[in-house]
Each structure stands twice: as structure tokens, then as C-alpha cells.
C-alpha positions in Angstrom: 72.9 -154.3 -68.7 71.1 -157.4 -68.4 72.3 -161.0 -66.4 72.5 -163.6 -68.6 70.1 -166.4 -67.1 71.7 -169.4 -67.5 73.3 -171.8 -64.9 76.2 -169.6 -65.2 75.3 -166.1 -64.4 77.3 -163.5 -66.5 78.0 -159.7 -66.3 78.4 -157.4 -68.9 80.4 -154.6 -68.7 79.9 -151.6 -70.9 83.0 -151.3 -73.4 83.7 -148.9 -76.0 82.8 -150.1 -79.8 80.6 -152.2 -79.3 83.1 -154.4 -77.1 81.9 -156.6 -73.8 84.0 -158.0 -71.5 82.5 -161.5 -70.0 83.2 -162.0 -66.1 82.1 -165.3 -64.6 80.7 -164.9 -61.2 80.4 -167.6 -58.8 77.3 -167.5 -57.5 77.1 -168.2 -53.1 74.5 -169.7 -52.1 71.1 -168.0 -50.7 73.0 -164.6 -52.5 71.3 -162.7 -54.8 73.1 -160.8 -57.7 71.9 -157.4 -58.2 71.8 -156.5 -61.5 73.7 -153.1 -62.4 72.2 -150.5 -63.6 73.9 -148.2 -66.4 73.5 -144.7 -66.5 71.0 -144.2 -70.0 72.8 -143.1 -73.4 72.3 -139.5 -73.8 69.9 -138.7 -77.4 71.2 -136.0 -78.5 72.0 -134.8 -82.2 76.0 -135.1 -82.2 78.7 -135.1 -85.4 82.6 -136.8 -85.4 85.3 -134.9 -86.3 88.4 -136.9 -86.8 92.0 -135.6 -86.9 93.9 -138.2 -88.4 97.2 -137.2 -87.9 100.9 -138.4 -88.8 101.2 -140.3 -85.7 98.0 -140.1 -83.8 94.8 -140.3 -84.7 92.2 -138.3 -82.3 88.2 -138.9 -83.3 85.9 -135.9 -81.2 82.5 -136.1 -80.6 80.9 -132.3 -80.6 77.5 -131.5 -80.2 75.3 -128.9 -82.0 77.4 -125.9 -80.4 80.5 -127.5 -81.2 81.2 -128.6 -77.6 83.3 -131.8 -77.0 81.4 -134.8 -75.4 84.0 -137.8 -76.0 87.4 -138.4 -77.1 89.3 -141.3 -78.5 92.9 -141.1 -79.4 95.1 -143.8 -81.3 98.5 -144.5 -82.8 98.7 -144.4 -86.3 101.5 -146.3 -86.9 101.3 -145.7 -90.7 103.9 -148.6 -91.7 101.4 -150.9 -90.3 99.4 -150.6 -93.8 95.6 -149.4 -94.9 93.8 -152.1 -94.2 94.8 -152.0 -90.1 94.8 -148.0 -90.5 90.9 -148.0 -91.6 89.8 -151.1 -89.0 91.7 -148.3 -86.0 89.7 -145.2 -87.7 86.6 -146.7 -87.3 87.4 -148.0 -84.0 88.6 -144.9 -83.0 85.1 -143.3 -83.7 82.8 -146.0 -82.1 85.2 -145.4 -79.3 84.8 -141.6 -79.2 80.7 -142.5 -79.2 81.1 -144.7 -76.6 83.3 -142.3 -73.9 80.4 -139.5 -74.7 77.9 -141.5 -73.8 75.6 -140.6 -76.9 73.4 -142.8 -78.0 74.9 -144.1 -82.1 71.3 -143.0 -83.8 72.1 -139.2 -82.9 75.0 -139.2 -85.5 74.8 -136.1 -88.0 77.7 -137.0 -89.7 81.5 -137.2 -89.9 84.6 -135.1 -90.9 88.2 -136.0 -91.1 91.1 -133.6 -91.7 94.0 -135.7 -93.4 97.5 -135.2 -93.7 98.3 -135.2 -97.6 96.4 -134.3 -100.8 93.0 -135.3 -100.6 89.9 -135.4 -103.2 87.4 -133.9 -100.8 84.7 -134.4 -103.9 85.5 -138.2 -104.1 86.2 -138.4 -100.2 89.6 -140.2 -101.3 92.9 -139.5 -99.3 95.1 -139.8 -102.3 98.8 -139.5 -101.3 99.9 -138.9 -97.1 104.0 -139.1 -97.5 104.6 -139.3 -93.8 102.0 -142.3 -93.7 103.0 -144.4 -97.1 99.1 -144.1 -97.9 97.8 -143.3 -100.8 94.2 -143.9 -102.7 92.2 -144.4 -99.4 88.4 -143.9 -99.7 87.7 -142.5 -97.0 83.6 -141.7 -97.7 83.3 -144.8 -99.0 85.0 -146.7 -95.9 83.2 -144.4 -93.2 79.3 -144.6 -94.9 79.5 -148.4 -95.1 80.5 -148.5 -91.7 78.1 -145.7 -90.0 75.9 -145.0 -93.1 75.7 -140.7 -92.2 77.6 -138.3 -94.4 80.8 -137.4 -94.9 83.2 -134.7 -95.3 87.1 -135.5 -96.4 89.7 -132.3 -96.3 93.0 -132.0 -96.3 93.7 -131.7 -92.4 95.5 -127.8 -92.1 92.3 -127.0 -94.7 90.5 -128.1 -91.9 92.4 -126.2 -89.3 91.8 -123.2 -91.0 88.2 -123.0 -91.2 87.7 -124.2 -87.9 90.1 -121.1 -86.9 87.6 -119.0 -89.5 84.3 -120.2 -88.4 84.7 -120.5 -84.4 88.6 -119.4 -83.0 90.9 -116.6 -84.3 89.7 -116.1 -87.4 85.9 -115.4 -86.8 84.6 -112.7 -88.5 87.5 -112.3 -91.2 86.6 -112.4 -94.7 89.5 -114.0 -95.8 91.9 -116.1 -93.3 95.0 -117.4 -94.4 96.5 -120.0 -91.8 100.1 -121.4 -91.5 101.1 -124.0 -89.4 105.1 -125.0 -89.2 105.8 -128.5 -88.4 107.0 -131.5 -89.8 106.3 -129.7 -92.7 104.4 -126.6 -93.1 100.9 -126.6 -93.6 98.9 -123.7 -94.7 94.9 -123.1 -95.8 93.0 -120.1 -97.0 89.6 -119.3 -96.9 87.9 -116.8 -98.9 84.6 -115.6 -98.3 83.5 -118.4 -96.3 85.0 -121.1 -99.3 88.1 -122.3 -98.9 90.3 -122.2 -101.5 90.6 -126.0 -103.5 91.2 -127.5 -107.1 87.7 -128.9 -109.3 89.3 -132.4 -107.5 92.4 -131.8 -105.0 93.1 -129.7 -102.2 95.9 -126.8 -102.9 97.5 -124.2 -101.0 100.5 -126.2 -100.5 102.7 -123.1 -99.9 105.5 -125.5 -98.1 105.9 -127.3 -101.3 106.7 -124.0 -103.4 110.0 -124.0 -104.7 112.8 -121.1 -104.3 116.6 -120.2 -105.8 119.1 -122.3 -103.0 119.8 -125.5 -101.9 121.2 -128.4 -99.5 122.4 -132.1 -99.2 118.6 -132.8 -99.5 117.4 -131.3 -102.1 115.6 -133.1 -104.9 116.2 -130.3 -107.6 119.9 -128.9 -107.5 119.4 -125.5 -107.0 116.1 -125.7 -106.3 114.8 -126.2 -102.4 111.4 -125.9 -100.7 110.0 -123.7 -98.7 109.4 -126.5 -95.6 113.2 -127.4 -96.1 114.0 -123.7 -94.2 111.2 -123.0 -92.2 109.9 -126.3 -90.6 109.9 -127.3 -87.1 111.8 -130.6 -88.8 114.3 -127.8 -90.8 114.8 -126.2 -87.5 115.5 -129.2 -85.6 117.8 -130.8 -88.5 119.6 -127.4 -88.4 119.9 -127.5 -84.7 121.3 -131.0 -84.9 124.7 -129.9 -87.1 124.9 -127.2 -84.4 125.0 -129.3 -81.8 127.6 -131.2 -83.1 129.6 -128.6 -84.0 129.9 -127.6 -80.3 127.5 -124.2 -81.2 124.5 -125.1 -78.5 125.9 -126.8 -75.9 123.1 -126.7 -73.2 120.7 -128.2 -76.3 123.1 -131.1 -76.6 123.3 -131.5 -72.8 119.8 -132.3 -73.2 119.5 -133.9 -76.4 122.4 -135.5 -77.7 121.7 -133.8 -80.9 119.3 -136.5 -81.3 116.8 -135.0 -84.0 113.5 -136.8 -82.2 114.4 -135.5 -79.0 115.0 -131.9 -80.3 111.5 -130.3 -80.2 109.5 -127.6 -80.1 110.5 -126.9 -76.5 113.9 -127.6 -76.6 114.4 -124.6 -79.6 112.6 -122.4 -77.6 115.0 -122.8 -75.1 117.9 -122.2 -76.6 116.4 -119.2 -78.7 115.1 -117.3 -75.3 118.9 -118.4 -73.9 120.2 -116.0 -77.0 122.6 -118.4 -78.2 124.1 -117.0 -81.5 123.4 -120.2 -83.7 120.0 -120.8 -82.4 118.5 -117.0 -82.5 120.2 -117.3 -86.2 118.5 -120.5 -87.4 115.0 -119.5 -86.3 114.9 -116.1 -87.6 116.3 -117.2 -90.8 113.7 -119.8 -91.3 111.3 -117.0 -90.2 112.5 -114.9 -92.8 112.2 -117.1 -95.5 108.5 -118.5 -94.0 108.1 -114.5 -94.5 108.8 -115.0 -97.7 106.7 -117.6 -99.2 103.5 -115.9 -97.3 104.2 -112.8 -98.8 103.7 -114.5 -102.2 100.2 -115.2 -101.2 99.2 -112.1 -100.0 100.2 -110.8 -103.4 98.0 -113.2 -105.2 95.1 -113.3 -102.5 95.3 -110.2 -100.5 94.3 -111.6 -96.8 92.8 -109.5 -94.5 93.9 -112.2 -91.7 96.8 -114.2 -90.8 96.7 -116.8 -87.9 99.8 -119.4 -87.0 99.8 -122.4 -85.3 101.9 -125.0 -84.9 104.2 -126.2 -81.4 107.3 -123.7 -81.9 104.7 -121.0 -82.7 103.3 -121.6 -79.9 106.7 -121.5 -77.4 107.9 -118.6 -78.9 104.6 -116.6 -80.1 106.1 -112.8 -80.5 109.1 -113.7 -82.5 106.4 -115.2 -85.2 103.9 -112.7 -84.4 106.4 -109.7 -84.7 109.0 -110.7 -86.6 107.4 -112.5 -89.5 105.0 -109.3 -89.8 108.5 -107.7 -90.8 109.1 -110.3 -93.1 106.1 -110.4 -95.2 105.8 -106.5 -95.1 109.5 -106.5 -96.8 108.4 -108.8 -99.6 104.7 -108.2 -100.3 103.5 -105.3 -102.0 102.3 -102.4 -99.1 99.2 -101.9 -100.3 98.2 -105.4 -99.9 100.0 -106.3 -96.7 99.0 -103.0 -95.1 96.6 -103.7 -92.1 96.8 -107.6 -92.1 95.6 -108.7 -89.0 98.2 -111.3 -87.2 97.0 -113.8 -84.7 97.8 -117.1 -83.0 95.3 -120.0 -83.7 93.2 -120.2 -80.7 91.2 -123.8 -81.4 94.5 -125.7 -80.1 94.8 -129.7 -80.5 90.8 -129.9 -81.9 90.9 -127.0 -84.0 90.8 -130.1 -87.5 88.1 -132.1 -85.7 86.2 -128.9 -85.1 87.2 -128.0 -88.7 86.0 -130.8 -90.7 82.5 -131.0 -89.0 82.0 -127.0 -89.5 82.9 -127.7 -93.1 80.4 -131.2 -93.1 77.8 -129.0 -91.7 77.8 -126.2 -94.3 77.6 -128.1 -97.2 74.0 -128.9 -99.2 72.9 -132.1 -98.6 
């Protein structure tokens, strides 16, 4: 960067988005100041994929082969409102352009996996539940800010085709992938499309009602599939179990507390065999079995790939077990020889999703 040449010398320090922090230097006499030299901004062709997620927000910079360059991560913090939620994606991004040391003009474009239902026509995030969202325009938010084009998907949409193009789905013609958290999120491509409404994403198998019910359930008699095979359902479960005196090494290190009983923790006590924890998780397996077996009698998969933290702590009981599962609901000739596998893309896999979808469309 340059020295300012004014009676008070300045240095600038290079900061991400566009940011420059102003040190005074005091200036000895007979003393030079060298000016310093920064290392020249790579021009390259690059794209953005952004992952914003329920309580982070990651923004990757990928080049042509779909190799990161930069990171920026944020919290979303989605009670803090839209208008501070948009000013931290963007920041998030020039952030991400900064750390990979890319010069700005080599931007293709940008894609964003979202958490909610999305209008990936309009580029509008129209409801995310777990961020009290709703009716963003995204495309309309990112081009004013970066003027490039952009792709909005619903973000396990974009999971799955990342998984489909370039991870554990390559080479499939159909990949159907299900990811058990807070919720559970699942996507399908067919044929290199994935499936979508004319104007909203779909495939939300997690929201599919069946016969049964509990204290939380918005229809009597009714309950969701995400209210027995969740992560969340687990850890709920897990809870009552704890308190009941059924796991006690999991309340030795929880409390029972339901944000401190995680992916890892469940693991734990289903690999220690404890009756009430190897019960919970294969029932919500079961019934996760279930619900995908009602797709593969509608869309006939040849792939399967699961994601997700607890899928990826205890990988064979999903892998194996849930195989069982679907194979005793769905009809055999359409579940026979359904390839099973764990998503391979990790932490990026909706960043690397959303630009692979960006970067397929017609201008």
C-alpha cells in the first residue's frame, strides 16, 4: 500500500472488506519509512458459495476446479433481524475475497444454500423458521452489492447436488440425500435436475406427516417425521431419559441439558449399549426408514447418501440398519440394489453445491 504524504505519515494495513486500519507513526528524525510492500491480488476466475446456516454463516471462495481459496465464517444470530443479517452476508463474502487473496474483478458469481423454503426463480428466501426470516431477496440484495449472478437454493438442495456432482454421489443418475439434524433435511436429484416446484423448493420429507403423536404435536394424532428422527428428537428424547435416571453416564456429562446433548454425546451412550439410548436411536432410525421408503416408491433412487453429525458418529448403524428399514417398507423391486453411502463433501458440501448449481444454469 501506499504512505500517505502528508505531515503525518500513515500506514495502511490490508483488512478484509474493503476495511483499513490507520496507524500513526511517529516519524524519528533522519529515519526513513520504508514503504511495505503487499504480496499482488491473485487474477484468477473464482465463484462464492455461501452456506447460510441456522447459526453460522460460512461464505467459500472456490476456484474453477472447485478448490477452496478463502473462508469467512459468521454468527448468524437470526433474532438480530434482516436488515443486520444481509449487511453480515455481504460482509461475510468481501471477507471470504479478501482471505483468498483474489482480486474482486475475477468474480463468476454467487450461490447460497438457505435453510427454509426458498423461490430459487425469484432468488427470494421466503420463510427460515429457525431464523424468524421470511421474504428476503436474496438476488436482488447480492447483484446490487457485487453486480455477478446469482443462484438461491434451499441449503440441503444444495448439499445434494454438490454430493451428486463432485462427492458421494458422482456418477449416480438419481441421488437422494438425507441429512438428520435440527430437523431433517433431504434433496433429490434426478438426471442431473433436482427435483423443485414451478416457484418453491420441495422434498421436504421431514415435514411429512404420520399416524402417532406427542406433547408437541401441532395436529392430535398427527406428528412429523423430524419429531422421531432428528438429531433435536433424539436429544429431546435423551433428555426425559436422563431425568428418569435411564443414562446416567449422559447426565454425568450433560445435566440433561438439551444444548449440551449432541451428536457426540448420543454416540456415546449408544456404542456404551445402554438399553434406553440403543432404543431411542434405532427407533428414530426406523421411522427415518420409513419416510425414505416413501420416496423410493415414488422416485425409485438408484443412490442414497446421509449426512448430518450423528450420522457421522455412528455411520454403520445408519448405513446398515436404515438399509433394513427402507427394504421393509418400500416395495423390493424398487429398493433392490440402492446404493448407500455417507456424504463425503463435509462442512462445504452447500457452498460447493450452490456454485455447481450457479454454474450449470444458462445465462
Amino acid at each position: 500500500m501506499l504512505l500517505a504524504a502528508k505531515a503525518k505519515p500513515m500506514l495502511y494495513l490490508a483488512m478484509p472488506a474493503k476495511a483499513a486500519l490507520k496507524i500513526k507513526l511517529k516519524k524519528k528524525p533522519g529515519k526513513k519509512i520504508k514503504e511495505k510492500v503487499l504480496p499482488a491480488l491473485k487474477a484468477v476466475p473464482f465463484w462464492v458459495g455461501f452456506d447460510l446456516g441456522g447459526t453460522k454463516m460460512l461464505a467459500c471462495v472456490l476456484d474453477a476446479d472447485y478448490n477452496v481459496l478463502g473462508t469467512a465464517r459468521k454468527s448468524t444470530n437470526g433474532s438480530d433481524g434482516q436488515i443486520k443479517g444481509r449487511k453480515k452476508i455481504v460482509t461475510a463474502i468481501q471477507e471470504a475475497i479478501a482471505a483468498a487473496g483474489v482480486d474482486p474483478k475475477g468474480l463468476q458469481g454467487i450461490g447460497i444454500g438457505c435453510p427454509g423454503l426458498v423461490n430459487p426463480e425469484k432468488g427470494i428466501l421466503i420463510n427460515a423458521p429457525n431464523l424468524g426470516w421470511k421474504n428476503m431477496g436474496l438476488t436482488g440484495i447480492l447483484r446490487t452489492a457485487f453486480k455477478k449472478p446469482v443462484a438461491v437454493l434451499n441449503d440441503v438442495d444444495a448439499g445434494t447436488f454438490g454430493e451428486y456432482k463432485l462427492g458421494a454421489g458422482k456418477g449416480a443418475r438419481s441421488l437422494l440425500g438425507i441429512f438428520p439434524g435440527t430437523g431433517v433435511g433431504s434433496g433429490f436429484v434426478y438426471d442431473g435436475k433436482l427435483i423443485m416446484g414451478r416457484n418453491v423448493s420441495a422434498m421436504e420429507l421431514g415435514m411429512i406427516y404420520v399416524p402417532g403423536t406427542h406433547l408437541g404435536s401441532a395436529l392430535p394424532g398427527a406428528v412429523m417425521i423430524e419429531d422421531l428422527t432428528s438429531r433435536l428428537a433424539v436429544a429431546s428424547q435423551a433428555g426425559v431419559a436422563c431425568y428418569r435416571g435411564q443414562l446416567p453416564e449422559l447426565d454425568k456429562k450433560t445435566r440433561g441439558n438439551l444444548r449440551d446433548i449432541r451428536s457426540k454425546a448420543l454416540s456415546a451412550a449408544y456404542n456404551s449399549g445402554e438399553p434406553a439410548a440403543v432404543a431411542m436411536i434405532r427407533s428414530s432410525v426406523a421411522y427415518l426408514g420409513m419416510g425414505i421408503a416413501a420416496v423410493v416408491n415414488l422416485l425409485a433412487p438408484d443412490h442414497i447418501t446421509l449426512g448430518g453429525g450423528l450420522v457421522e458418529e455412528i455411520p454403520q448403524v445408519y448405513l446398515t440398519l436404515l438399509k433394513e428399514e427402507v427394504n421393509r417398507y418400500a416395495l423390493p423391486g424398487l429398493s433392490r440394489g440402492i446404493r448407500y453411502s455417507l456424504a463425503k463433501l463435509g462442512g462445504n458440501a452447500v457452498a460447493i453445491g450452490s456454485v455447481a448449481w450457479l454454474r450449470e444454469q444458462k445465462p
